[in-house]
Steps between C-alpha positions, in 0.01 A plus 500: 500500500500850644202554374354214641640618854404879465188384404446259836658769735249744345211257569602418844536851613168549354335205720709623775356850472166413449519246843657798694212753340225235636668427857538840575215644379287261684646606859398852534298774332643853508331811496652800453295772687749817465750586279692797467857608372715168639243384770260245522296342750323188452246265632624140452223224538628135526273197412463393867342849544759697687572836366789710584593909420783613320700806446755508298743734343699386187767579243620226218693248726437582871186517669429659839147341682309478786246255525233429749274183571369402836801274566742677329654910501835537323713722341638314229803577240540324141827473286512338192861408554458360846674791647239415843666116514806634654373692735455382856254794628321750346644888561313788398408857550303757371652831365782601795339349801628226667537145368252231599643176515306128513761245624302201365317591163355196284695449139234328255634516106580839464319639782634628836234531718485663884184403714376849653253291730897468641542828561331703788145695391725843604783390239233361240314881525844650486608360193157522301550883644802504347424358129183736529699826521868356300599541205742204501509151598838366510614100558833478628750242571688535800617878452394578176194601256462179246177615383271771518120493423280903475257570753333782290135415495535226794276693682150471320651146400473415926193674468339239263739215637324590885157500334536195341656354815175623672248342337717138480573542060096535487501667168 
């Protein structure tokens, strides 16, 4: 008998995998168009022909991304463990400058997200600024560092993220 049920658990996960390999894969294409030390940036091209740009700075469970589509430009935090879910805004700042905070940040399965179309263009320039010349990016909860992602090599990353941005994922 536990063979029998190993056996159908192992064959459902199976289906179950394969099903989640097909839906996911069928929603968007990604390209990766520079890669270097913990950076990537990205073209993503969905099946309704959108594309979007992506930069993205990574270690094993937290991801640190900006992403950029004619509708959409966030700055975007994942947690494996759902640390983002309890948050009610989304706190950070780069190296020792002072914190930015969005109020009113979008929670989607792992992902905190903060519209920068939200923020003024002064603000917006500030903070690229910022991550351009840091060495740190830090997420924080109220008062504190929960997180922190390296800005080393975020520079020539922006530099491919802007191009890409430029010519609308074209690649």
């Amino acid at each position: 008998m536990k063979n029998f049920i190993f056996k159908f658990n192992f064959i459902l996960t199976l289906i179950f995998t394969f099903f989640c390999i097909l839906i996911f894969s069928v929603n968007a294409e990604v390209t990766t168009i520079y890669e270097k030390d913990h950076w990537k940036v990205n073209v993503v091209k969905y099946d309704d022909g959108t594309k979007a740009c992506t930069a993205t700075v990574y270690t094993d469970e937290i991801i640190l991304q900006i992403y950029r589509s004619k509708e959409e430009y966030t700055l975007e935090t994942y947690y494996d463990d759902y640390t983002n879910k309890k948050l009610d805004f989304f706190k950070f700042r780069i190296d020792n400058n002072q914190p930015w905070k969005d109020e009113e940040p979008v929670y989607d399965n792992g992902w905190l997200m903060s519209d920068i179309f939200s923020y003024s263009d002064e603000a917006a320039q500030e903070i690229e600024k910022e991550m351009r010349a840091g060495r740190k990016f830090y997420q924080m909860d109220e008062n504190e560092d929960i997180a922190w992602f390296s800005l080393i090599g975020s520079n020539k990353a922006f530099n491919v993220f802007d191009e890409c941005v430029s010519k609308g994922g074209n690649y």
